[in-house]
N, C-alpha and C positions, 0 to 999 in steps of 0.2 A: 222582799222589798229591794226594790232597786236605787245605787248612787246614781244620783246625774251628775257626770263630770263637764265642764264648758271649754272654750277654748282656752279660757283666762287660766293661769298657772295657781293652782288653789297658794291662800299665802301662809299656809306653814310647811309646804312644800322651801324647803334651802338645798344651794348648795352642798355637794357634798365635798366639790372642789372649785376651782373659780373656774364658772363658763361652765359649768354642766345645762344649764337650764338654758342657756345660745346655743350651745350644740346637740342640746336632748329636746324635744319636747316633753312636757309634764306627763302627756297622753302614755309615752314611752316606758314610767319610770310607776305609774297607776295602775294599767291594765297589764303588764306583764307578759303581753304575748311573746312565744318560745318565737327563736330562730337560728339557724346550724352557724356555727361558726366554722370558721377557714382561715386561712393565710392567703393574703394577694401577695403575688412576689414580681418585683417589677426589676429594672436597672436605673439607679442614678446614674447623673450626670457626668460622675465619674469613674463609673464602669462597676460600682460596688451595690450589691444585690441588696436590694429592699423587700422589707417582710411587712405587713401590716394584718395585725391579727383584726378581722371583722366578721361585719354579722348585719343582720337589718338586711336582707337582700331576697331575690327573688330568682327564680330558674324557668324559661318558658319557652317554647317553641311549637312552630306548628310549618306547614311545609316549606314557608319559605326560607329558614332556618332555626336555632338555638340560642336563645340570649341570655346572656347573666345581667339584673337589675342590680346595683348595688349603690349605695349611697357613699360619698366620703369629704370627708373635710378639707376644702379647696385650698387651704395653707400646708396641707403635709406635702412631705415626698411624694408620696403613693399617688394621689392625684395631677401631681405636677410631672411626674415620672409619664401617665400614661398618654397626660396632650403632648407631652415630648412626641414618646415614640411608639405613641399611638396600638399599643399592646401591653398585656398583661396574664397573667396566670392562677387560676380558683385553686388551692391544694388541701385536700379534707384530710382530716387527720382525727383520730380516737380521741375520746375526755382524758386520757392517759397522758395524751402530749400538752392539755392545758397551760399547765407552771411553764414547758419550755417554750411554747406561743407567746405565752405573758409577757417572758423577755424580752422579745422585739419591742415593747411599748415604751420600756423604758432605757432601750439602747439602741436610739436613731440617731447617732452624729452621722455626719455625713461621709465620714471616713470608716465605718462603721460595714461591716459584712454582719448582715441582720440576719441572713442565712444562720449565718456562723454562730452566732451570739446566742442561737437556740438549742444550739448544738443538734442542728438539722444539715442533710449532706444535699447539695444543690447538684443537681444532673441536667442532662440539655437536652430542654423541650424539643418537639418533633418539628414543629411551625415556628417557632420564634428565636428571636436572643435572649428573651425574659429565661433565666431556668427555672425549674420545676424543682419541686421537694421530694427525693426519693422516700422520704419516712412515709410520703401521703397516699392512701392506697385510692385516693381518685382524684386527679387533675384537669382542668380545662382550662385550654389554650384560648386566648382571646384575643380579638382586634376589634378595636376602639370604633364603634359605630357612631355614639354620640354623646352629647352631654345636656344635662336640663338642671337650673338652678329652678329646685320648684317653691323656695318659698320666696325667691327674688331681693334675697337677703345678701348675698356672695359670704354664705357661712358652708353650707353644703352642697354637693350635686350628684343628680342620681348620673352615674356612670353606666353605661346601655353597649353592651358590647357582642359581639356576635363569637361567639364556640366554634371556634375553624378546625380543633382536635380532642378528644379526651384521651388520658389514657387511665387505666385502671388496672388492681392487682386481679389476677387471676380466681382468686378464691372468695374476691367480690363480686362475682360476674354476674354466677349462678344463684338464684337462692337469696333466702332473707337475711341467714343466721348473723352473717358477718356485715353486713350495711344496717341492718336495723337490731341493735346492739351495745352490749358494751364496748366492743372494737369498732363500731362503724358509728354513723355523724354523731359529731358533739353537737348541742345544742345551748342555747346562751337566754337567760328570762330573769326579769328582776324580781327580787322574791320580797316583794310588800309584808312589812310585817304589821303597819298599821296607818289606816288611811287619815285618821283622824288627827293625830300627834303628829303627820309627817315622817314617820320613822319609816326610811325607803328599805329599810334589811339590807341585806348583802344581795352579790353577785349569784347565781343560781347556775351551775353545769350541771347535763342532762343526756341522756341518751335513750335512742326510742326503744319501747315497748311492746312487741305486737302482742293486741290482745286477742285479736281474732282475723280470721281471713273471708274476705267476700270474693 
């Protein structure tokens, strides 16, 4: 048997904070689809390094370049950092760095080196002023292609940027072992523990599997 979920936000579906269900869709928080998390690392306005730990995004390309899809909340730094100056930085990092990612969420003052706060060491990109996270064993360098408010709300916008660099470690390069793994992407999924009560479970980190090769 199958649930039909609708567009309308079921009503025992609550907050779990004020503004989750403005900035989530219910669909989000229901269906549970995995997605890699990262760190975006931008510059404020006053030269101090911004970290935003996200997720929700998308990776694609075909000849005429490489784009990173990502969504983000048109009130933070991170977004406002990238119509500044129009670049930004993807840094992957193991389920191991979790807790020190987490920190960035809750230590954005403005005066604030969100780098730092992670206790992540920040090194200088190949292409930009944004820097790069050395702990992160794959990076991509980005400039700001474009922006799309898609629910026409000025809550979110997908941010559409073009991959002008990556870099990556060494022992990522070749092979599965280390990129699909415990050392390689983390992944981020809400873990429903009951659809009926409303009860959304906790936060879910994850890392791939390979169960077979084609």
């Amino acid at each position: 048997m199958k649930i039909e979920i609708g567009r309308n936000k079921p009503e025992n579906f609550y907050d779990r904070w004020p503004g989750e269900f403005e900035i989530f869709s219910h669909f989000e928080m229901a269906l549970g689809i995995p997605h890699a998390l990262f760190l975006i690392t931008t510059l404020k306005e006053n030269g101090q390094p911004n970290a935003c730990f996200q997720s929700w995004s998308s990776f694609y390309g075909d000849h005429g370049g490489y784009y990173v899809l990502t969504p983000l909340v048109q009130r933070t730094h991170t977004y406002q950092n990238i119509l500044r100056t129009r670049e930004f930085c993807v840094n992957f990092l193991s389920a191991r760095y979790f807790d020190a990612c987490y920190q960035t969420v809750f230590h954005n003052e403005e005066e604030t080196d969100e780098i730092a706060v992670g206790g992540f060491t920040a090194e200088p990109a190949t292409s930009l002023a944004v820097p790069r996270i050395k702990e992160a064993f794959l990076s991509l360098e980005c400039a700001l292609n474009t922006t799309l408010d898609l629910s026409q709300q000025g809550i979110q916008a997908l941010v559409i940027g073009d991959v002008i660099s990556a870099a990556i470690e060494l022992d990522y390069l070749n092979g599965a072992d280390k990129k699909y793994g415990q050392d390689g992407f983390m992944f981020y999924a809400n873990d429903l523990r009951d659809f009926a009560s409303g009860n959304q479970g906790e936060r879910a980190v994850a890392a791939l599997n390979i169960l077979r090769k084609a």
